[in-house]
C-alpha positions in Angstrom: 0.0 0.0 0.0 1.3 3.6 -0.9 0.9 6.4 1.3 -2.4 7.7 2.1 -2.3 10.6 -0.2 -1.3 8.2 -2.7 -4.0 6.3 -2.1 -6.7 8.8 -2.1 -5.5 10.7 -5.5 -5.6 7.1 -7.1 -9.5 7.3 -6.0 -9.4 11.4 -7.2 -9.5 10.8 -11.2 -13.0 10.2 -12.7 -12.1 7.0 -14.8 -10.3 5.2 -12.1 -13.2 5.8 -9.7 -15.6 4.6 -12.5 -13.1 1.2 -13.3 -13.5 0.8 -9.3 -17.3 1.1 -9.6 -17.3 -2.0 -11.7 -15.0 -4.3 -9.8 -16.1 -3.3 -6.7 -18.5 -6.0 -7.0 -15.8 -8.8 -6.8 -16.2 -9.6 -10.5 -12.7 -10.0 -13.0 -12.7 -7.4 -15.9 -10.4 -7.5 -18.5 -8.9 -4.0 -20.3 -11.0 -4.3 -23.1 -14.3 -5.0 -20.8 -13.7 -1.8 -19.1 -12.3 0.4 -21.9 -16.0 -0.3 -23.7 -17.6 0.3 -20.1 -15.8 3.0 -19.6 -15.1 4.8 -23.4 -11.2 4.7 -22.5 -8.6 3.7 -25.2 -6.5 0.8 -24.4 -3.2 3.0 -23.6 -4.9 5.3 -20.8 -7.0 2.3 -19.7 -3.9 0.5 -18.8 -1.9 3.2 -17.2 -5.2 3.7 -14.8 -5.1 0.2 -13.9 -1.4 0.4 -13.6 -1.7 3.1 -10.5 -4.8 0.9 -9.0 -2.6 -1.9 -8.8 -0.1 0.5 -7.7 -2.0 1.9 -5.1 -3.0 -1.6 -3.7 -6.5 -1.7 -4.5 -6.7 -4.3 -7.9 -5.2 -7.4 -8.7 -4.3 -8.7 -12.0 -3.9 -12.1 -13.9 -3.2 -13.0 -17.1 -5.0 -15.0 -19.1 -3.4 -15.8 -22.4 -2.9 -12.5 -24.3 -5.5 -10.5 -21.9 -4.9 -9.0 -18.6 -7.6 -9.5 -16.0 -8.5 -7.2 -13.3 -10.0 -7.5 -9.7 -10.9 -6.2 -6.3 -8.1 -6.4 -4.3 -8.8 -9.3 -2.1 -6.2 -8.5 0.8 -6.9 -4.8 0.8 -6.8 -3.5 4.2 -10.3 -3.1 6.0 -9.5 0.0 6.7 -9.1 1.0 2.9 -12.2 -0.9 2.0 -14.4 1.1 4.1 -12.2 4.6 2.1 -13.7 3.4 -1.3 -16.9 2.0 0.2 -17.7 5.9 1.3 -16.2 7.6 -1.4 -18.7 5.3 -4.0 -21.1 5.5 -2.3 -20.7 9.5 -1.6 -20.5 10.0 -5.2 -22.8 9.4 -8.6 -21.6 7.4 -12.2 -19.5 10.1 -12.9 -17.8 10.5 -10.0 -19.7 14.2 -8.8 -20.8 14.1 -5.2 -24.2 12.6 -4.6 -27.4 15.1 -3.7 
């Protein structure tokens, strides 16, 4: 885990939150499954993923020629309960909830 500052501007950037919002639910994604969720290319897709992963809070596999993404299952409880609020704190987009 990176520092909490770290942590929280991995959270700060609209797509990243969004790519959080899907495998928050425990599901595996692949880059391609959230680059068409998400409109992203493949290059910035990756390098969001890349400071999730970073930041401690996705894991990835590879499966043949595709990279698969998940929740972090070892996150920190602590960290869960960060993202827990800030999704639920804020809409699809990642504005803060009326």
């Amino acid at each position: 885990m990176q520092t909490p500052v770290d942590f929280l501007a991995a959270l700060a950037e609209p797509t990243r939150l969004a790519a959080l919002r899907l495998l928050w639910d425990g599901r595996e994604y692949c880059v391609c499954e959230l680059m068409r969720h998400l409109g992203a290319t493949q290059s910035r897709m990756s390098r969001h993923m890349g400071v999730l992963k970073a930041a401690g809070l996705v894991i990835d596999r590879r499966d043949a020629q595709w990279v698969r993404y998940r929740r972090n299952p070892d996150l920190p409880q602590s960290a869960a309960r960060i993202v827990d609020a800030v999704i639920a704190a804020t809409d699809a987009k990642g504005r803060i909830a009326a």
